[in-house]
ROZAGU-690111 format. One record per atom (N, C-alpha, C, O): x, y, z; residue in one letter. Coordinates in steps of 0.05 Angstrom, whole numbers, padded with zeros to 5 digits, always signed. Layout:
residues N
XYZA...
***
This chain:
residues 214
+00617-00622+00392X+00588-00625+00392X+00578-00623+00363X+00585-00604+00350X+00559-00646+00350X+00556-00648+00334X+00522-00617+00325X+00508-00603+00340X+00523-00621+00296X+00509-00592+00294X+00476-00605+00302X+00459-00591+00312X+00472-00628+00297X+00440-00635+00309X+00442-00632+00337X+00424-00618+00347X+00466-00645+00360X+00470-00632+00386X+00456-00611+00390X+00437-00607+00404X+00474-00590+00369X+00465-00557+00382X+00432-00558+00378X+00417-00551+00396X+00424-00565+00357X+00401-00555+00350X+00380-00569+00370X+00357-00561+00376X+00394-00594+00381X+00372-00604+00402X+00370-00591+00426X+00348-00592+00436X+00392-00577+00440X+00400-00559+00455X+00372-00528+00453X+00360-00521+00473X+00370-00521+00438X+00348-00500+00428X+00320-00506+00441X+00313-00529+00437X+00305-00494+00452X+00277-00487+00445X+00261-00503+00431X+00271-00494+00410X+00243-00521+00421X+00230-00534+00407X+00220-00518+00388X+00228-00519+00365X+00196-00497+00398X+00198-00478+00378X+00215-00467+00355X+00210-00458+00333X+00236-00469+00369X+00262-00456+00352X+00271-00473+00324X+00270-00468+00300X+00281-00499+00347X+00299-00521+00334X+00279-00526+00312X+00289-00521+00289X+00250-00535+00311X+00239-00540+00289X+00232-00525+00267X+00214-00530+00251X+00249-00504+00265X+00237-00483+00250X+00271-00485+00235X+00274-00471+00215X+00288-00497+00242X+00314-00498+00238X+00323-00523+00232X+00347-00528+00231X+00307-00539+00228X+00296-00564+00217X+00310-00590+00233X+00314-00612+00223X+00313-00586+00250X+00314-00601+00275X+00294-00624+00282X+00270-00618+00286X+00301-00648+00283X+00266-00667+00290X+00285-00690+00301X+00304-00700+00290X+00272-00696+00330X+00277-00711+00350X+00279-00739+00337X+00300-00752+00340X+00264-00745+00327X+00257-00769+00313X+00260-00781+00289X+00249-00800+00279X+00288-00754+00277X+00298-00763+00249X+00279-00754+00233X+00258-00744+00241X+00288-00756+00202X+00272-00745+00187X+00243-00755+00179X+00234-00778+00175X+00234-00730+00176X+00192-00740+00175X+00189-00767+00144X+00200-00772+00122X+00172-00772+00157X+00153-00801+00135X+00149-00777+00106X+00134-00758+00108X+00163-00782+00086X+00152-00774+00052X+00121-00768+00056X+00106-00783+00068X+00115-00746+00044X+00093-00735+00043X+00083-00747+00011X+00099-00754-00006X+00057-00746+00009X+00052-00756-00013X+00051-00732-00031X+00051-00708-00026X+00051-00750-00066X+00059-00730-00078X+00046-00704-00087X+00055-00687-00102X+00022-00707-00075X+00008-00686-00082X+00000-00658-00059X-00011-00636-00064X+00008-00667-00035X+00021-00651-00017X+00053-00646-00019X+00060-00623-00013X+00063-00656-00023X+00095-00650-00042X+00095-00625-00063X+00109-00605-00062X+00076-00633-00082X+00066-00623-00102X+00053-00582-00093X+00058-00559-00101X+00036-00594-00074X+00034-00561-00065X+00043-00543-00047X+00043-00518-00049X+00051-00562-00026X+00077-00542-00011X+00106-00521-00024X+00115-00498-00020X+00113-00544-00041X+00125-00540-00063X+00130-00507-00083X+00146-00489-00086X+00088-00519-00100X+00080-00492-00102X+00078-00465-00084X+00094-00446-00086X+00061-00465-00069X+00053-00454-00035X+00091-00434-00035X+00095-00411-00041X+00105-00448-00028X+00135-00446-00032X+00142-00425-00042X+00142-00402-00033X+00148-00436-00065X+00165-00423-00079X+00152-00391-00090X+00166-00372-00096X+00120-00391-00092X+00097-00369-00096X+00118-00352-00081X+00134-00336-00089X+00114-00360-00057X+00118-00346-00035X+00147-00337-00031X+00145-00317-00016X+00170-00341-00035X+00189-00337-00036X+00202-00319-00065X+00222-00305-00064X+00190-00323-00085X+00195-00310-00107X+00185-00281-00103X+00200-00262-00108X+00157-00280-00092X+00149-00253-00090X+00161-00236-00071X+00167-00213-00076X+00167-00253-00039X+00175-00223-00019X+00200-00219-00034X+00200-00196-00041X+00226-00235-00045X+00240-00222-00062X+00244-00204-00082X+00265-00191-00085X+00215-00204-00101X+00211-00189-00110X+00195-00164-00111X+00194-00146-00128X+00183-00169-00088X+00167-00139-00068X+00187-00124-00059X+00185-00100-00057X+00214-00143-00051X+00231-00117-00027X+00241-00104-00051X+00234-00081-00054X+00261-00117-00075X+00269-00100-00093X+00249-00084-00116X+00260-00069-00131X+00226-00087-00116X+00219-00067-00143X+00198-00049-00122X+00182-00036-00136X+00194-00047-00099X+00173-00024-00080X+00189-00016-00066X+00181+00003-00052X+00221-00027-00060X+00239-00003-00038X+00246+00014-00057X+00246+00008-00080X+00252+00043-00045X+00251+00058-00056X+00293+00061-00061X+00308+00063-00081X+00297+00059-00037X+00333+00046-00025X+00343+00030-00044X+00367+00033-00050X+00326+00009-00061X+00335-00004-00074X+00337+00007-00114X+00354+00008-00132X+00303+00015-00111X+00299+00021-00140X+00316+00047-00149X+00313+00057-00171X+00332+00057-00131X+00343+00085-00132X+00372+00073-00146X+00379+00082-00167X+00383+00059-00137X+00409+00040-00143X+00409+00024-00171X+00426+00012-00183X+00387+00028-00176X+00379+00012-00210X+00383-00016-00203X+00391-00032-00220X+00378-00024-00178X+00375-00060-00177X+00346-00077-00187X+00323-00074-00179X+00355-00095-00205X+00338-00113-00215X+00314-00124-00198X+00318-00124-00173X+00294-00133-00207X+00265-00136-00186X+00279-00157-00177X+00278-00160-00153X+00293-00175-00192X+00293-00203-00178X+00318-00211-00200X+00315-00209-00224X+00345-00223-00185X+00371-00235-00197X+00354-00266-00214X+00345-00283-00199X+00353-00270-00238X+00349-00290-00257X+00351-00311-00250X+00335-00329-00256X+00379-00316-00229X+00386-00346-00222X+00370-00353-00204X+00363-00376-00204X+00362-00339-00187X+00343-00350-00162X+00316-00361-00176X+00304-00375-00159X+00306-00360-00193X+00286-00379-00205X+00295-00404-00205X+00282-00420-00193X+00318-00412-00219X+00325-00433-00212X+00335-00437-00181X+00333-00459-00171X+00346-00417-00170X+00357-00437-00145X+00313-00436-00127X+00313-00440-00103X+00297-00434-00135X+00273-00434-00118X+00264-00464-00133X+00241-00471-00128X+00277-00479-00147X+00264-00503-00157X+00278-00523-00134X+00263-00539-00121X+00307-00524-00128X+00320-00531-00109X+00309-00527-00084X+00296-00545-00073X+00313-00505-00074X+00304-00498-00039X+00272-00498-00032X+00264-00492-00010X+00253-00505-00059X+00226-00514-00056X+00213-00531-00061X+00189-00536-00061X+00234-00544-00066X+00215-00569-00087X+00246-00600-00079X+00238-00623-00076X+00262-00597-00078X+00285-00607-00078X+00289-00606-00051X+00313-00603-00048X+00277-00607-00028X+00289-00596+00003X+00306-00620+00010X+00309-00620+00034X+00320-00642-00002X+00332-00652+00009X+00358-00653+00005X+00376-00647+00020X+00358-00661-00022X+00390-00645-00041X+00408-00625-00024X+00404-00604-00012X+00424-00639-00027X+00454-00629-00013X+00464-00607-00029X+00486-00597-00025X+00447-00600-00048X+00452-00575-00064X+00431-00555-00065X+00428-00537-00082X+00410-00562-00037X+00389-00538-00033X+00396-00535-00001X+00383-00524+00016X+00417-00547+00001X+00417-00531+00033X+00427-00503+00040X+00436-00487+00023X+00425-00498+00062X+00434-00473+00064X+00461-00463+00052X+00465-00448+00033X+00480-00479+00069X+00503-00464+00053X+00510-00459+00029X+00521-00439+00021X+00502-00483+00012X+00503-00479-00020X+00493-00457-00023X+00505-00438-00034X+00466-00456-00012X+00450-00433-00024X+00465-00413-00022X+00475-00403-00042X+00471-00403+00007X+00490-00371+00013X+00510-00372-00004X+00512-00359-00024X+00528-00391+00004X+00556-00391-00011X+00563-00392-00037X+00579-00380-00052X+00542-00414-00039X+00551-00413-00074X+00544-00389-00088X+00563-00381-00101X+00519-00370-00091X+00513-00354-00097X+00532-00339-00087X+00548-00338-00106X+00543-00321-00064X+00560-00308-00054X+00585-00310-00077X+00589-00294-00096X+00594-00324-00072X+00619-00337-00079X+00623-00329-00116X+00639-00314-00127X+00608-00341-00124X+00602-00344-00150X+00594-00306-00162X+00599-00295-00183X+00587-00300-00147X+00581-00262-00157X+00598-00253-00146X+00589-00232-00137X+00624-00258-00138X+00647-00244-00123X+00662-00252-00146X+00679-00236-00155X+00658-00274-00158X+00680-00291-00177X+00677-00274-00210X+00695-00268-00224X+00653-00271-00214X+00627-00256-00236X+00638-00227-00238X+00647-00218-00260X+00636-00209-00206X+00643-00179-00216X+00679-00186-00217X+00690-00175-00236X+00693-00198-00203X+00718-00193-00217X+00734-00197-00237X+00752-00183-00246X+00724-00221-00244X+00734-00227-00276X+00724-00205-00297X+00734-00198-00318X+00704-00199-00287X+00688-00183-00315X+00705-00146-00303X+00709-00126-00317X+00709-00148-00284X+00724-00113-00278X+00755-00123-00294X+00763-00108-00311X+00768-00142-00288X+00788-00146-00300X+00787-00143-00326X+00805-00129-00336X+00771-00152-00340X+00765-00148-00366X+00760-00120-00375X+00774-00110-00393X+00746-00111-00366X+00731-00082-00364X+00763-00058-00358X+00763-00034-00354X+00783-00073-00358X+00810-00049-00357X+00825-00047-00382X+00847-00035-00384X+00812-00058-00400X+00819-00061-00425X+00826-00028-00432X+00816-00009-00419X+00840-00025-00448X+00840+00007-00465X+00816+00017-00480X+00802+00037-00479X+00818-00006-00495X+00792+00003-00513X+00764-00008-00502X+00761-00032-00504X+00744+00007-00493X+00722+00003-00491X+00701-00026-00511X+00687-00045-00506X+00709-00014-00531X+00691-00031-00552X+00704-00065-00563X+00698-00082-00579X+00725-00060-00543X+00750-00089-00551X+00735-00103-00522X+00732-00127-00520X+00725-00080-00495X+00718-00100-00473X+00685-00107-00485X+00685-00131-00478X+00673-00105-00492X+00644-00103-00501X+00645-00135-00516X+00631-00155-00512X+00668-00132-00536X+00665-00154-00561X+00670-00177-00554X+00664-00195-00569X+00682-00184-00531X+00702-00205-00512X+00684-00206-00482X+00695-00218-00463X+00663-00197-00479X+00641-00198-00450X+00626-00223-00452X+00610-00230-00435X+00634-00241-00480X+00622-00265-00477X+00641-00282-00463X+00633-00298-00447X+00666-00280-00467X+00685-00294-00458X+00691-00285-00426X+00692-00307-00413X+00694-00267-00411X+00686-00252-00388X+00662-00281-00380X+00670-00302-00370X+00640-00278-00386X+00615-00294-00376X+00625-00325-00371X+00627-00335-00349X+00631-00339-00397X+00644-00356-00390X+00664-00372-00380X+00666-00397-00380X+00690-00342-00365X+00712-00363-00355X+00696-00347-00322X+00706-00354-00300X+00677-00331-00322X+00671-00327-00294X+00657-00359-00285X+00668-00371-00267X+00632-00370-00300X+00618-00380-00288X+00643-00410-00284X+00647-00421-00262X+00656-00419-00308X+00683-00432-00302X+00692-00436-00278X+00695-00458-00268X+00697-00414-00266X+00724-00404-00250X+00698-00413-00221X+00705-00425-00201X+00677-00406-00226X+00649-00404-00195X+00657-00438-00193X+00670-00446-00174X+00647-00459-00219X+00644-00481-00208X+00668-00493-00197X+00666-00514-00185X+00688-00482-00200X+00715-00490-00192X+00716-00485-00159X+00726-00498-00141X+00705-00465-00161X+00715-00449-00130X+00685-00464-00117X+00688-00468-00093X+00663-00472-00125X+00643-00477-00102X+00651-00508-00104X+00641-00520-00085X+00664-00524-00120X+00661-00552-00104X+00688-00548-00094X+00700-00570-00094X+00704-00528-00086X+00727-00530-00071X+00718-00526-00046X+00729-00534-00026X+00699-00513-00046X+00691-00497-00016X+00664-00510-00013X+00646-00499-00001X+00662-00538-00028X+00634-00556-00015X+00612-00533-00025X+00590-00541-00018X+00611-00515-00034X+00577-00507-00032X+00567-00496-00065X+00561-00475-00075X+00570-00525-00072X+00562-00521-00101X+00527-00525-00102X+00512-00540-00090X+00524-00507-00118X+00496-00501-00124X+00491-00481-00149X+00493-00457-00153X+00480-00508-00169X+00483-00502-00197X+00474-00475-00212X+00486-00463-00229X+00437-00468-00196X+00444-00439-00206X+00453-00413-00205X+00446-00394-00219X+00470-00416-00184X+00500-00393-00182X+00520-00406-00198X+00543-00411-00191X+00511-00409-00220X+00528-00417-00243X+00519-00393-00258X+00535-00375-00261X+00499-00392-00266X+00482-00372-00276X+00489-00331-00259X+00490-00309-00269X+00491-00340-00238X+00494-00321-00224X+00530-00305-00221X+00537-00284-00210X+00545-00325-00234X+00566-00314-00238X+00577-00298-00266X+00594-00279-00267X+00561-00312-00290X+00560-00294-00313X+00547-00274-00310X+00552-00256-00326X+00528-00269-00290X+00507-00253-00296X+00518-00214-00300X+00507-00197-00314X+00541-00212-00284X+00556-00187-00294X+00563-00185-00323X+00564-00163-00334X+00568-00207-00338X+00580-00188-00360X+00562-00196-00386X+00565-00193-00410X+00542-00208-00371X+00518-00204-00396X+00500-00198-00391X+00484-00205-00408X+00491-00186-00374X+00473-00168-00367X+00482-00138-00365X+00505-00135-00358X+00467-00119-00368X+00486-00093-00359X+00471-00078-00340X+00482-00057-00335X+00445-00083-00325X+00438-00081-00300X+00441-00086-00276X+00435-00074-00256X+00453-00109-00282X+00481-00125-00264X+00510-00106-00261X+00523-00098-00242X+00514-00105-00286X+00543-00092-00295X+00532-00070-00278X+00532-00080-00256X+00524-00049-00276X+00522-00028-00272X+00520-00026-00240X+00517-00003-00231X+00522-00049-00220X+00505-00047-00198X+00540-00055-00187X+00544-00058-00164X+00559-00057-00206X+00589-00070-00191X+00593-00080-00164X+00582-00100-00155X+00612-00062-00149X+00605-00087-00121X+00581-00080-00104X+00585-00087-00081X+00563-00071-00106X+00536-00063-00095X+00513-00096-00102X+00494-00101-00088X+00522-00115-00129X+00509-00141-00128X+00523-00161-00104X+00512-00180-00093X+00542-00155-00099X+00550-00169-00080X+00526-00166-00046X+00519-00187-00035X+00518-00144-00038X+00492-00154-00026X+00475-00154-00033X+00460-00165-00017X+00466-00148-00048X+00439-00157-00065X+00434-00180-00065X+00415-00191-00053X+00457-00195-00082X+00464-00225-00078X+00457-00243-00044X+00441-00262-00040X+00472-00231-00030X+00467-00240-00001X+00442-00241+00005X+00430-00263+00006X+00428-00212+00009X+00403-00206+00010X+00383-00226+00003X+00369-00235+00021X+00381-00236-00029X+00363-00251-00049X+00363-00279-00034X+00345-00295-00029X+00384-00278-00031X+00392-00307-00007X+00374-00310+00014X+00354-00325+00013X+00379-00297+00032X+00375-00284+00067X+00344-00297+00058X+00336-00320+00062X+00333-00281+00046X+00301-00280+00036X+00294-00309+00025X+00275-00315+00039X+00297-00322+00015X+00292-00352-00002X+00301-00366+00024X+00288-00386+00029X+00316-00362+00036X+00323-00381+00055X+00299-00371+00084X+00287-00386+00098X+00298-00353+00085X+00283-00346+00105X+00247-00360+00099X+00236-00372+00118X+00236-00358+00080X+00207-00358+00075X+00232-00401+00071X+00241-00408+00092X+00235-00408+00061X+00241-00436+00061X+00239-00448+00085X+00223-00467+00086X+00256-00440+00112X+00251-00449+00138X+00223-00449+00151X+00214-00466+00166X+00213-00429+00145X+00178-00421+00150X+00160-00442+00146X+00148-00456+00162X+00162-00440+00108X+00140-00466+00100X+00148-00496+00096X+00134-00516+00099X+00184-00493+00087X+00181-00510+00087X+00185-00537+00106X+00193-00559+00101X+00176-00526+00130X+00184-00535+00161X+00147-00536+00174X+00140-00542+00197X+00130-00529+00155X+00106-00534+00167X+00095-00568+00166X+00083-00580+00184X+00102-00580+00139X+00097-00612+00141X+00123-00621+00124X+00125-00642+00111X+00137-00605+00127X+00166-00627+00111X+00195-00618+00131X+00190-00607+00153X+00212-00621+00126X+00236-00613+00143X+00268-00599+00123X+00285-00609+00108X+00263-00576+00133X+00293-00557+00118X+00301-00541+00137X+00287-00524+00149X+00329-00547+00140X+00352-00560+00118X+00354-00582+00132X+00349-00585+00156X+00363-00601+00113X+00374-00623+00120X+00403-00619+00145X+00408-00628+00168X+00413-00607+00131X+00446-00598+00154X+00445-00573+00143X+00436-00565+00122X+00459-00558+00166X+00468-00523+00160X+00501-00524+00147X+00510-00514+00126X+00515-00541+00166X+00547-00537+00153X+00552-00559+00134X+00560-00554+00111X+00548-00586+00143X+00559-00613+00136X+00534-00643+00140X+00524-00652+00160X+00532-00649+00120X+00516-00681+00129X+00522-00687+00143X+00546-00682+00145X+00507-00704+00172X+00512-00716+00183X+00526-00737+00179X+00520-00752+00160X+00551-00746+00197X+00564-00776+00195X+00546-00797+00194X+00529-00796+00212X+00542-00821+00173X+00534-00844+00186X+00552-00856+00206X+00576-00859+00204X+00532-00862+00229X+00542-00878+00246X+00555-00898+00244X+00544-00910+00225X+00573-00911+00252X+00592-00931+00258X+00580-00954+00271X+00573-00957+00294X+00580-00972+00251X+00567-01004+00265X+00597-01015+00278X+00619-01019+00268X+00589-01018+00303X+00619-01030+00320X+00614-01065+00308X+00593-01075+00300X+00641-01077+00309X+00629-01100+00298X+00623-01124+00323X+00633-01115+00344X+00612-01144+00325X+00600-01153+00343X+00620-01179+00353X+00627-01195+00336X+00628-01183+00378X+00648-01199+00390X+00637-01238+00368X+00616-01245+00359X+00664-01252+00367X+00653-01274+00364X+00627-01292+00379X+00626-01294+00403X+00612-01301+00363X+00595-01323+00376X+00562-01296+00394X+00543-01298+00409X+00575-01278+00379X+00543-01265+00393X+00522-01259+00371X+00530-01265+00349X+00497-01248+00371X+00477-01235+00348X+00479-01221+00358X+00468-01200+00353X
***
């Protein structure tokens, strides 16, 4: 069963909120409704992200950042970009996921150095074979999404990051959960997201037509 199947299977309420539409995807909005949904968007998604981390108290106790750097860029994608095969969901989760799993271990490997001030001098190099090593691993696993590129250096050149070790790993999720959550919301009021949850849809198969018919 194909994944539009399931979703037609659902609730209407539901399915459209999960970007589901009976009738294929909606007629282009013009650009100046494009233009403020867009805005409307991303407003909106930047802040509950950055309400839950700098006013929980759960969070600000842990020394986590108001808001992970890369998700500005990934909110240009999942708000403005809703069609890109690199603002869909999984990119979004995964690549970010993936990419800050890839981020704290290269940089802890590094960080077993003897000398302290030998790992410090070499944390540029840490940054760059992490984010390396992310783009490698997200177009292996399909869910590349460019700014969890950003999100994979972000341990060893930041040290608010550094300091949060495997504790950014849900943070990371979290920052996700949230951008993707307020995205289904608005951007399902006059446009349609996600395009697919796991995989593009197949184009269909033109059977070819017997001799001598139209």
């Amino acid at each position: 069963m194909s994944e539009q199947e399931v979703l037609a299977r659902l609730p209407w309420w539901l399915s459209h909120w999960l970007g589901y539409r009976p009738n294929g995807p909606a007629k282009p909005l013009p650009p100046y409704l494009r233009w403020a949904w867009s805005f409307i968007a991303a407003f909106c998604g930047l802040c509950v992200v950055q309400a839950i981390f700098n006013y929980s108290d759960y969070f600000a106790s842990r020394g986590v950042p108001g808001i992970i750097a890369s998700y500005g860029a990934s909110a240009v994608l999942v708000y403005c970009a809703v069609e890109s095969p690199l603002a869909q969901p999984r990119a979004l989760v995964f690549g970010h996921f993936l990419s800050a799993l890839v981020g704290v271990c290269i940089t802890k490997l590094f960080s077993l150095m003897p000398d302290e001030a030998k790992f410090k001098s070499l944390r540029w190099l840490a940054a760059s074979l992490s984010s390396a090593v992310a783009i490698v691993v997200m177009d292996i696993t399909e869910t590349t999404h460019p700014p969890a590129g950003a999100t994979a250096l972000l341990p060893a050149t930041d040290d608010a990051v550094w300091r949060l070790s495997w504790y950014y790993l849900p943070v990371v999720l979290l920052s996700s959960a949230l951008l993707l959550v307020v995205a289904l919301i608005i951007n399902n009021i006059q446009r349609r997201y996600p395009s697919f949850w796991v995989a593009p849809p197949k184009p269909k198969q033109v059977l070819p037509q017997p001799n001598g018919t139209k």
